[in-house]
C-alpha atoms as a printed R data frame, in Angstrom:
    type eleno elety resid chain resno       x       y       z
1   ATOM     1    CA   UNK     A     1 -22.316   1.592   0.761
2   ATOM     2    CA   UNK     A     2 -19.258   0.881   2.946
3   ATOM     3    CA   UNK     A     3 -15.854   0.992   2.219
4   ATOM     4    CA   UNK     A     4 -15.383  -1.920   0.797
5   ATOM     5    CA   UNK     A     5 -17.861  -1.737  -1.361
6   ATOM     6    CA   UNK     A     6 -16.811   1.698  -2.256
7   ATOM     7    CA   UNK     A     7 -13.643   0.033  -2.671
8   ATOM     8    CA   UNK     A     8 -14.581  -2.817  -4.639
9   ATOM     9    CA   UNK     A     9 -16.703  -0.756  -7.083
10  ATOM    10    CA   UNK     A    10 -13.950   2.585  -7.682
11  ATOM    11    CA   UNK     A    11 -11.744  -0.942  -8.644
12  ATOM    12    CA   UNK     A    12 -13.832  -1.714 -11.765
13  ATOM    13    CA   UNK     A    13 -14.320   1.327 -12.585
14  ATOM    14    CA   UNK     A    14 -13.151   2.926 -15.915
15  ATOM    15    CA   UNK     A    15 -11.967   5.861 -14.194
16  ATOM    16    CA   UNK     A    16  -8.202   5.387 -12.570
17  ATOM    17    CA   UNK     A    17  -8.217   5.056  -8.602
18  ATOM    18    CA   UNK     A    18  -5.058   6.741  -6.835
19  ATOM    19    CA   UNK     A    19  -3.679   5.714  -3.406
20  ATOM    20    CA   UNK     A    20  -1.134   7.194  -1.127
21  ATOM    21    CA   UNK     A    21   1.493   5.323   0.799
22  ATOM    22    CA   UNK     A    22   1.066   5.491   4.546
23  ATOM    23    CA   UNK     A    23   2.952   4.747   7.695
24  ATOM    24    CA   UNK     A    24   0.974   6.534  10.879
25  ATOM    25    CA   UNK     A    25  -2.671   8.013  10.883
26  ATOM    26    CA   UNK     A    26  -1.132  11.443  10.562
27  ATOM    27    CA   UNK     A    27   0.450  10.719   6.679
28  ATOM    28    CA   UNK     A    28  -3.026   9.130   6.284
29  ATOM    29    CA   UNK     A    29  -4.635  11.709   6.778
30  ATOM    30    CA   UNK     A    30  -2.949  14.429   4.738
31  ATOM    31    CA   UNK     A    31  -3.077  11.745   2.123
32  ATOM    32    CA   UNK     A    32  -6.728  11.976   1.972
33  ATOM    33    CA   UNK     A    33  -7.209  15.577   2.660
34  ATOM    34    CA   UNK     A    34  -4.823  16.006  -0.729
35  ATOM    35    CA   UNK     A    35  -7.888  13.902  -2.060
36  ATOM    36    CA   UNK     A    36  -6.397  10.517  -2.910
37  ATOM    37    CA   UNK     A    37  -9.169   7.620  -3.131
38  ATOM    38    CA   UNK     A    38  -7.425   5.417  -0.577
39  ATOM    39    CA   UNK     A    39  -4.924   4.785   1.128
40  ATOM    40    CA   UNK     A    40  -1.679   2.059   1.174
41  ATOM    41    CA   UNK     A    41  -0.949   0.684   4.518
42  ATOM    42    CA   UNK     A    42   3.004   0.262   3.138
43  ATOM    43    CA   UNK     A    43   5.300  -2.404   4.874
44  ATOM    44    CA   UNK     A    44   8.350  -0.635   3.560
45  ATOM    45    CA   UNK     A    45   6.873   2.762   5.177
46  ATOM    46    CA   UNK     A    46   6.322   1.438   8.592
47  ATOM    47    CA   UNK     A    47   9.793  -0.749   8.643
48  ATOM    48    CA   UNK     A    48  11.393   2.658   7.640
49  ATOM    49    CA   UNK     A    49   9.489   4.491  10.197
50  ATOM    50    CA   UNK     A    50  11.109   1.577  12.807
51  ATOM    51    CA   UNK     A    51  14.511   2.067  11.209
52  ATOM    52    CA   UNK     A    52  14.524  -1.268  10.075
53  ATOM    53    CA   UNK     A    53  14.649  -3.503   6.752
54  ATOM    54    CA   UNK     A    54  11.799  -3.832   4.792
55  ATOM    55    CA   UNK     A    55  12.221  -7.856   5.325
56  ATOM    56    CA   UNK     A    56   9.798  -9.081   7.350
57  ATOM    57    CA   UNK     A    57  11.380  -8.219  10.961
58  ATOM    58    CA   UNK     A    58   8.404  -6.137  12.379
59  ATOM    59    CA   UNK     A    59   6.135  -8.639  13.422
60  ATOM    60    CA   UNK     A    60   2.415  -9.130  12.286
61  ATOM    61    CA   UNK     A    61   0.799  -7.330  15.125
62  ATOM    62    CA   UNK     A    62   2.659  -4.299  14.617
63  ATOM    63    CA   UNK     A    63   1.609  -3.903  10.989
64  ATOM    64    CA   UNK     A    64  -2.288  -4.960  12.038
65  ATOM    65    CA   UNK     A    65  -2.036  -2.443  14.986
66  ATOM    66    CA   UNK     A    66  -1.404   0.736  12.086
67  ATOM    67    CA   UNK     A    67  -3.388  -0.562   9.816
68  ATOM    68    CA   UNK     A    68  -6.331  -0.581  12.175
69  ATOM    69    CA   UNK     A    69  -5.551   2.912  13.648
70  ATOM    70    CA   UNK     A    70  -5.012   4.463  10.385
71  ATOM    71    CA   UNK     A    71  -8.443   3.092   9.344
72  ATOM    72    CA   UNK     A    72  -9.913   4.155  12.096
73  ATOM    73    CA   UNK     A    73  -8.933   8.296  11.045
74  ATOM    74    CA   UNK     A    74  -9.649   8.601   7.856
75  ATOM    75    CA   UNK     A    75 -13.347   7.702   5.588
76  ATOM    76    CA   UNK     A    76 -10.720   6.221   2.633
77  ATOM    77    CA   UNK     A    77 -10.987   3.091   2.045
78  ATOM    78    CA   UNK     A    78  -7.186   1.627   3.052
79  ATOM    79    CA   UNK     A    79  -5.525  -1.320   1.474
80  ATOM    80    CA   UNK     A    80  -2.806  -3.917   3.471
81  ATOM    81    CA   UNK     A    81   0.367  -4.648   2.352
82  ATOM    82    CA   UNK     A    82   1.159  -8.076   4.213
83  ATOM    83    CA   UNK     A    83   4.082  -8.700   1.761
84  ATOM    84    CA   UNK     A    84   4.184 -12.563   1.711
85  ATOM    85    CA   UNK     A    85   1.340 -13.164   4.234
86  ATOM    86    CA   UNK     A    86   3.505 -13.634   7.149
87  ATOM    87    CA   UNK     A    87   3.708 -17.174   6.396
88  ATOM    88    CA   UNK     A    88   2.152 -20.302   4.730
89  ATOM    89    CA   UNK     A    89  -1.678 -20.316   3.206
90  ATOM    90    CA   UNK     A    90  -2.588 -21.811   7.295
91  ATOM    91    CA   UNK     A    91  -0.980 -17.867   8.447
92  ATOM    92    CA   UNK     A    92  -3.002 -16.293   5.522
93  ATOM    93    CA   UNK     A    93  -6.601 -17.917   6.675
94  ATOM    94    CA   UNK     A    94  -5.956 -16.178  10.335
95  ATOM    95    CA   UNK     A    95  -4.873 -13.185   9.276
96  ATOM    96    CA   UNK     A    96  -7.074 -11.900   6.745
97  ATOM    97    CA   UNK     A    97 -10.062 -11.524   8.909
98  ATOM    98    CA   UNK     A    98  -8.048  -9.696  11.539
99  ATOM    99    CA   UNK     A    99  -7.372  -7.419   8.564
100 ATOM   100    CA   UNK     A   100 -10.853  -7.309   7.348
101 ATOM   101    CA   UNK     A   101 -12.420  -6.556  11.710
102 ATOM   102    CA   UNK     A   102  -9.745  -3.511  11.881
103 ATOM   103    CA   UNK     A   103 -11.134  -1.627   8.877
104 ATOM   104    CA   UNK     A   104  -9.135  -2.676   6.092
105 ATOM   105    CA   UNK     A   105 -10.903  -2.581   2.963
106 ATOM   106    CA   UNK     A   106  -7.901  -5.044   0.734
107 ATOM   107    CA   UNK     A   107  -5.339  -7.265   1.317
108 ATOM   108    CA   UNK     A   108  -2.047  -7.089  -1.377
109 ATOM   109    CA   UNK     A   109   0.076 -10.681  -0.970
110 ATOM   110    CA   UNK     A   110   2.930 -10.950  -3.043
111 ATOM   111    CA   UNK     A   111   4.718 -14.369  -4.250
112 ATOM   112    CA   UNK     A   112   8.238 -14.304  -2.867
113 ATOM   113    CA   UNK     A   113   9.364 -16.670   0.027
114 ATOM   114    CA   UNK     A   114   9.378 -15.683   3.840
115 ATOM   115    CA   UNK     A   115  11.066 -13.314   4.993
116 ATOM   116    CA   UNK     A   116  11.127 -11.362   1.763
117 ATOM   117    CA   UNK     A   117  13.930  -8.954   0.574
118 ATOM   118    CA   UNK     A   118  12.456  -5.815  -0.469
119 ATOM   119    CA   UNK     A   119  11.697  -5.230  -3.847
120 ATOM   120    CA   UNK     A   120  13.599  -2.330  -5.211
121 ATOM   121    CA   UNK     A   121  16.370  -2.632  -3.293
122 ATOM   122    CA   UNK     A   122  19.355  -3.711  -5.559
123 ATOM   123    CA   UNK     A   123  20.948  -7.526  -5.600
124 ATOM   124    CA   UNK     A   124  18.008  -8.126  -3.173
125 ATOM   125    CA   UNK     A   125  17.308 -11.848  -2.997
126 ATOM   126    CA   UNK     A   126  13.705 -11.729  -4.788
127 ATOM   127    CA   UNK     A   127  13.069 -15.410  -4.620
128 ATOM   128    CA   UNK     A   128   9.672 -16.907  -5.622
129 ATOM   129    CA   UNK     A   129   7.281 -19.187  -4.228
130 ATOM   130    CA   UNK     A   130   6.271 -22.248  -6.204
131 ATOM   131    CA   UNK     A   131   3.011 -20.831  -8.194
132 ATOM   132    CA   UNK     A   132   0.288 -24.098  -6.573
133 ATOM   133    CA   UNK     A   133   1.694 -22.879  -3.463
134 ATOM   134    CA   UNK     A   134   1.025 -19.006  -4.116
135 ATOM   135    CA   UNK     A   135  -2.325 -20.206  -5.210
136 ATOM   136    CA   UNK     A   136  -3.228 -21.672  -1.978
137 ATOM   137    CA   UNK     A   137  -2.952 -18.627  -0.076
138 ATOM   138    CA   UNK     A   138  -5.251 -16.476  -2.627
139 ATOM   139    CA   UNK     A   139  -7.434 -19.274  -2.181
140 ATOM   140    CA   UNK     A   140  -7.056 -18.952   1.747
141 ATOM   141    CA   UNK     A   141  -7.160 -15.252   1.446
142 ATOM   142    CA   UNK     A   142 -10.263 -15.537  -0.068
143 ATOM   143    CA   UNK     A   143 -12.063 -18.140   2.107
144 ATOM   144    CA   UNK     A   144 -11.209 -16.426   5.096
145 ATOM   145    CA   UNK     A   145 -12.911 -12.998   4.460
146 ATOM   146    CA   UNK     A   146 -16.635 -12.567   5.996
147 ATOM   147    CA   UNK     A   147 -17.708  -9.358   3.629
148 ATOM   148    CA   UNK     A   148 -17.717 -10.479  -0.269
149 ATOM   149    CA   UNK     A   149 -16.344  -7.000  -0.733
150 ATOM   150    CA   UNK     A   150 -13.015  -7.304   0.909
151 ATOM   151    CA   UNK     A   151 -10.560  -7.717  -1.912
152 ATOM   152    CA   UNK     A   152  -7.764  -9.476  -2.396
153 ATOM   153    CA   UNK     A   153  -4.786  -8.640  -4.542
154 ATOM   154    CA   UNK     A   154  -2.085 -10.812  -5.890
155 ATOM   155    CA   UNK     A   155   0.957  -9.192  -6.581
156 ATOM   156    CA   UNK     A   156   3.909 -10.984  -8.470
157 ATOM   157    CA   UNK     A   157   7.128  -9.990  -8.291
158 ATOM   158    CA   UNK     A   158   7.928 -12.202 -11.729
159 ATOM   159    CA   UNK     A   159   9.539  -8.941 -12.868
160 ATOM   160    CA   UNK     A   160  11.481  -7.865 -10.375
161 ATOM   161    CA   UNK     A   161  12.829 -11.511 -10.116
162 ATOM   162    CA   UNK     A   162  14.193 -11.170 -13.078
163 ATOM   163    CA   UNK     A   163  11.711 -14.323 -14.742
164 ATOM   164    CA   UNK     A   164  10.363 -11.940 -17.389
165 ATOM   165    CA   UNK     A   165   7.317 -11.260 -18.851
166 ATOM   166    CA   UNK     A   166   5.606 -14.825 -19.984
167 ATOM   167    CA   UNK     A   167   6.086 -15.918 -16.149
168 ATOM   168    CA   UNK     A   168   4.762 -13.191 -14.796
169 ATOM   169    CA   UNK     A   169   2.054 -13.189 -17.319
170 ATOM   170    CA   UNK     A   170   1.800 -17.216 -16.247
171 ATOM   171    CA   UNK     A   171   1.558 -16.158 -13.283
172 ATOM   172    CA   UNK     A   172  -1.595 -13.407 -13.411
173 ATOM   173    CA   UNK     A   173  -3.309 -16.194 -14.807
174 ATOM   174    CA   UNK     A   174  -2.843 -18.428 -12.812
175 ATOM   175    CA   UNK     A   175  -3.245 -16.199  -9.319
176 ATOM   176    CA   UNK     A   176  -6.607 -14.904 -11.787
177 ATOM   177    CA   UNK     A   177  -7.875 -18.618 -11.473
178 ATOM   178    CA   UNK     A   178  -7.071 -18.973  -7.607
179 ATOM   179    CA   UNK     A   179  -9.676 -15.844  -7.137
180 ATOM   180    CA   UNK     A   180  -7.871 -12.748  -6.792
181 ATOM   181    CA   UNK     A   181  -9.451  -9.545  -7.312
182 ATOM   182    CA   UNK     A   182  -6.595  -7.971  -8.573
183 ATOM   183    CA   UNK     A   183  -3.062  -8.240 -10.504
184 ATOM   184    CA   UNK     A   184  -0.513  -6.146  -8.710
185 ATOM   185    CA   UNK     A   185   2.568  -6.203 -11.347
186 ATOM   186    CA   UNK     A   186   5.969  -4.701 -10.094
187 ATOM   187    CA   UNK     A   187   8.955  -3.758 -11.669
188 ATOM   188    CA   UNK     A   188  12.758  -1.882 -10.669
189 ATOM   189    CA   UNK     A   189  13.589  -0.875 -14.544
190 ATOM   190    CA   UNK     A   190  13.752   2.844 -14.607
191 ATOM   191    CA   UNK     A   191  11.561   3.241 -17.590
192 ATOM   192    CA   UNK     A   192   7.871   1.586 -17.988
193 ATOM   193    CA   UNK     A   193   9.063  -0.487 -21.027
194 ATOM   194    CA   UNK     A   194   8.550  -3.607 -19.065
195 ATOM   195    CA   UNK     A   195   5.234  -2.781 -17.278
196 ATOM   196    CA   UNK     A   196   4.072  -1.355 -20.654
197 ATOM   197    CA   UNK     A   197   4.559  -4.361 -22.145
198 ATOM   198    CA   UNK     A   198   2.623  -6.870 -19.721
199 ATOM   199    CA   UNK     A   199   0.126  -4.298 -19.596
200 ATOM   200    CA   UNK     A   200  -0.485  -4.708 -23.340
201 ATOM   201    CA   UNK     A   201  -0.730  -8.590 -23.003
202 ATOM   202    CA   UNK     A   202  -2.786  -9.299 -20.185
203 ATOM   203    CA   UNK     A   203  -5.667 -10.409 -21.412
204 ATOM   204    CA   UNK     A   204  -7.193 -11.601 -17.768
205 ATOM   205    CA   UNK     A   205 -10.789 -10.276 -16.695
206 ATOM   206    CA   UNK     A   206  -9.111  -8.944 -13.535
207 ATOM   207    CA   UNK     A   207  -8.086  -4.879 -13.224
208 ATOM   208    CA   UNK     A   208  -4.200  -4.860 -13.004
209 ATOM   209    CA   UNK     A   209  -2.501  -2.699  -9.895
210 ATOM   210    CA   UNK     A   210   1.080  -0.254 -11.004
211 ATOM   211    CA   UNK     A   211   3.412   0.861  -8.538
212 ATOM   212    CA   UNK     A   212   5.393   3.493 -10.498
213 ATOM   213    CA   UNK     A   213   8.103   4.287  -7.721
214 ATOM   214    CA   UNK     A   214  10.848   2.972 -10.557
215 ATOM   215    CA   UNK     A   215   9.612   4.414 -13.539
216 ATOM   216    CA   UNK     A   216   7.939   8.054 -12.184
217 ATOM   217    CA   UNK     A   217   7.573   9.615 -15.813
218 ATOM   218    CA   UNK     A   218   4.539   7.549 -16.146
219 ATOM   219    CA   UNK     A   219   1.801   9.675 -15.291
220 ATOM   220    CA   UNK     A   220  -2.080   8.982 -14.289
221 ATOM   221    CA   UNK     A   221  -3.085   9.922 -17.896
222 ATOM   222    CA   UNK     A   222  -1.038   7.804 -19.202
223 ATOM   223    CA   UNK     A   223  -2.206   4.949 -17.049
224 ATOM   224    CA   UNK     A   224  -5.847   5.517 -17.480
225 ATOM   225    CA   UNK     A   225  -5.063   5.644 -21.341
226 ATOM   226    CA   UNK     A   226  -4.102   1.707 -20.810
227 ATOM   227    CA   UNK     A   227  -7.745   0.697 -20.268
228 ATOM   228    CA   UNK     A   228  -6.406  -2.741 -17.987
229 ATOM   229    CA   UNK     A   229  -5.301  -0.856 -14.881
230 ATOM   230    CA   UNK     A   230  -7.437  -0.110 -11.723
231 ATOM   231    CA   UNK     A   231  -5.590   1.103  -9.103
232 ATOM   232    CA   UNK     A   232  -2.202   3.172  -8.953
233 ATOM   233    CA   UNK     A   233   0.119   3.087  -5.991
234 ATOM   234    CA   UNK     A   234   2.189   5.710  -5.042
235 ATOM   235    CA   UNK     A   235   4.425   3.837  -2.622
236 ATOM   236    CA   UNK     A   236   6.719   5.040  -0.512
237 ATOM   237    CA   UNK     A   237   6.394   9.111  -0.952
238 ATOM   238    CA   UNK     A   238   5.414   9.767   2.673
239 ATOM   239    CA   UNK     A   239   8.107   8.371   4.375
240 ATOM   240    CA   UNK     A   240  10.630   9.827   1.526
241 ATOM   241    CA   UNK     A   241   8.947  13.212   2.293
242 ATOM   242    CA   UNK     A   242   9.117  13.032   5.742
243 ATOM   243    CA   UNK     A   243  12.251  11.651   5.887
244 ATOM   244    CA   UNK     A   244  13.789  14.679   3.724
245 ATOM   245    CA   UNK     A   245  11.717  17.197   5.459
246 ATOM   246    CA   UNK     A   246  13.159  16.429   8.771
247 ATOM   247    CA   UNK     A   247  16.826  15.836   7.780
248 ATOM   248    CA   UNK     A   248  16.494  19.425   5.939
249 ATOM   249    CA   UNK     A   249  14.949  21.354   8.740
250 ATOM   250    CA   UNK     A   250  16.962  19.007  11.678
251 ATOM   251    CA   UNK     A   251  20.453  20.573   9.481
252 ATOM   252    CA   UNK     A   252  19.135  24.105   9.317
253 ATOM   253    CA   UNK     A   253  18.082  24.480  12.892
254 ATOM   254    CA   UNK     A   254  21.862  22.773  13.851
255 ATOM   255    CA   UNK     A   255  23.493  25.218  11.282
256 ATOM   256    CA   UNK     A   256  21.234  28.856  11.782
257 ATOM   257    CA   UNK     A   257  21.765  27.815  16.040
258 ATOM   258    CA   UNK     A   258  18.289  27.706  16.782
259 ATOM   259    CA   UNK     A   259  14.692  27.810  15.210
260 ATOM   260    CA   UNK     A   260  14.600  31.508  15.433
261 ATOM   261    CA   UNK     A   261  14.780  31.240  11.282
262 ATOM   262    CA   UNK     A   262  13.171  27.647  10.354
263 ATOM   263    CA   UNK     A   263  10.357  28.312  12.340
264 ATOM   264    CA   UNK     A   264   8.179  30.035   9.763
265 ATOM   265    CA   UNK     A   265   8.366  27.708   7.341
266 ATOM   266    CA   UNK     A   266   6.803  24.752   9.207
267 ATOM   267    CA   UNK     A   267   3.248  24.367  10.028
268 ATOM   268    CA   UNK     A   268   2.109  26.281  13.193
269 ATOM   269    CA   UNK     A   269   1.589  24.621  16.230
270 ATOM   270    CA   UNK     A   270  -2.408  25.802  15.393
271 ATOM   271    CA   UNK     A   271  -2.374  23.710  12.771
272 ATOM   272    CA   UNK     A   272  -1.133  20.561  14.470
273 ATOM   273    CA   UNK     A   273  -3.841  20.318  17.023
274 ATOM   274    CA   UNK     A   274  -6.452  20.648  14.196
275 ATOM   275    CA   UNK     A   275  -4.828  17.867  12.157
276 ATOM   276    CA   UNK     A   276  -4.688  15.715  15.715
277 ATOM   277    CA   UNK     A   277  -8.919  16.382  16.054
278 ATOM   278    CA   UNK     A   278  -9.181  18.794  18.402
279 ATOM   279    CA   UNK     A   279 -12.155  20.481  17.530
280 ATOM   280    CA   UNK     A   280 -13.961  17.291  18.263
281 ATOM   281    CA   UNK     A   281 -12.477  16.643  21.492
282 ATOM   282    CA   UNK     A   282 -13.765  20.246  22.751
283 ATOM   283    CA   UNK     A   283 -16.785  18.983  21.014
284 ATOM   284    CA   UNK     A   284 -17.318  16.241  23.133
285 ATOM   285    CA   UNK     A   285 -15.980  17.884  26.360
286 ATOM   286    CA   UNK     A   286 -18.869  20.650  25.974
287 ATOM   287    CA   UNK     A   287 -21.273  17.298  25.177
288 ATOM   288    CA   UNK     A   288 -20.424  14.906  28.516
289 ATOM   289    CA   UNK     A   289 -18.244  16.880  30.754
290 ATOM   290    CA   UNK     A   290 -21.264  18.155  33.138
């Protein structure tokens, strides 16, 4: 079974699938050494990796580029974030199967106009598409792909918008009809009120998709305990952890005048060149270098 189909099936299944935010191979792979199912290729990671807005400035290619190296280093099955699809349903039909040949397992397309504002940033402009239009690139999305497998999530940012629930619950059903595999529904509120509520009436066939970054005191149990929801995101906790890691250490090594102190609480050296695959490289030096 490949990924896809790994991916595909863990969807439907009753049992909760976790993935990790990602923004290099490296955070990939930790992610999936800590044992997460997948992992999320994030567009707000990599633009904060660039030190850049999450608003569509990187362009296409540079997301595509990590999204095929990252699949290429880790077995998890790793799912796209192409925020609006980089353009109209025409962009969407091209770029879905250069998703699909670098190893991406699922595509997440959200309906807000191009170049988005990102989500959870607040008095972001969180405009949305006309719904037929939406529709047309799910519909694109999903003629595009060559492997039946490769799924294709619609995520509406109703919520967020500020539209409430019956849109976003017009929405689902309508982006349902158009053929997508999944219902990503987002929201900024700081408790789950709002996400508990849609979650209660969806009535669509289709798993639904939480990103809990707003509302963290909702835990896995109590997401599996919904019955509707397939697929957790955790969002943007690499970048946050990397981020604070290095400002922490960068500030102690500036204050204590050296490493002389900080140095024994980061990772050795050692254990660097095993996460970067060194072991196989010696492997195949003692295989082909006669």
């Amino acid at each position: 079974m490949n990924r896809n189909a790994r991916f595909r099936q863990k969807l439907q299944d009753p049992a909760l699938m976790h993935a990790m935010s990602a923004h290099n191979p490296l955070a990939a792979k930790l992610a999936a050494e800590a044992g997460f199912d997948a992992i999320w290729g994030s567009g707000f990671e990599l633009s904060a990796s660039y030190a850049v807005p999450d608003a569509n400035i990187l362009s296409p290619s540079q997301h595509l580029d990590m999204m095929r190296a990252i699949a290429a280093t880790v077995e998890a099955p790793v799912i796209a974030d192409i925020d609006t699809g980089f353009g109209n349903a025409i962009n969407v039909s091209y770029m879905v199967p250069q998703y699909e040949a670098a190893g991406v397992s699922a595509v997440v397309m959200e309906d807000k106009t191009f170049p988005k504002d990102t989500s959870l940033r607040a008095a972001g402009r969180q405009e949305l598409v006309r719904v037929v239009e939406f529709q047309g690139k799910i519909e694109a999305a999903c003629g595009a792909r060559r492997d039946a497998d490769f799924c294709v999530i619609a995520r509406t940012e109703a919520l967020i918008a500020g539209a409430g629930e019956q849109e976003a619950l017009a929405r689902a059903r309508e982006y349902e009809a158009a053929g997508a595999d999944a219902i990503l529904i987002h929201s900024r509120q700081s408790t789950p009120d709002e996400i508990l509520s849609f979650v209660s009436a969806w009535q669509g066939r289709v798993p639904l998709v939480l990103v809990p970054t707003a509302y963290p005191q909702l835990r896995e149990s109590d997401i599996q305990a919904l019955g509707k929801v397939g697929l957790v995101i955790y969002g943007n906790h690499a970048i946050r952890a990397a981020a604070g890691a290095m400002r922490d250490v960068f500030a102690r090594i500036r204050r204590e005048g050296g490493i002389h102190e900080v140095d024994a609480v980061l990772p050795t050296v050692k254990e660097i060149i095993e996460l970067q695959g060194d072991a196989q490289m010696r492997e195949l030096e003692r295989r082909y270098l006669k």
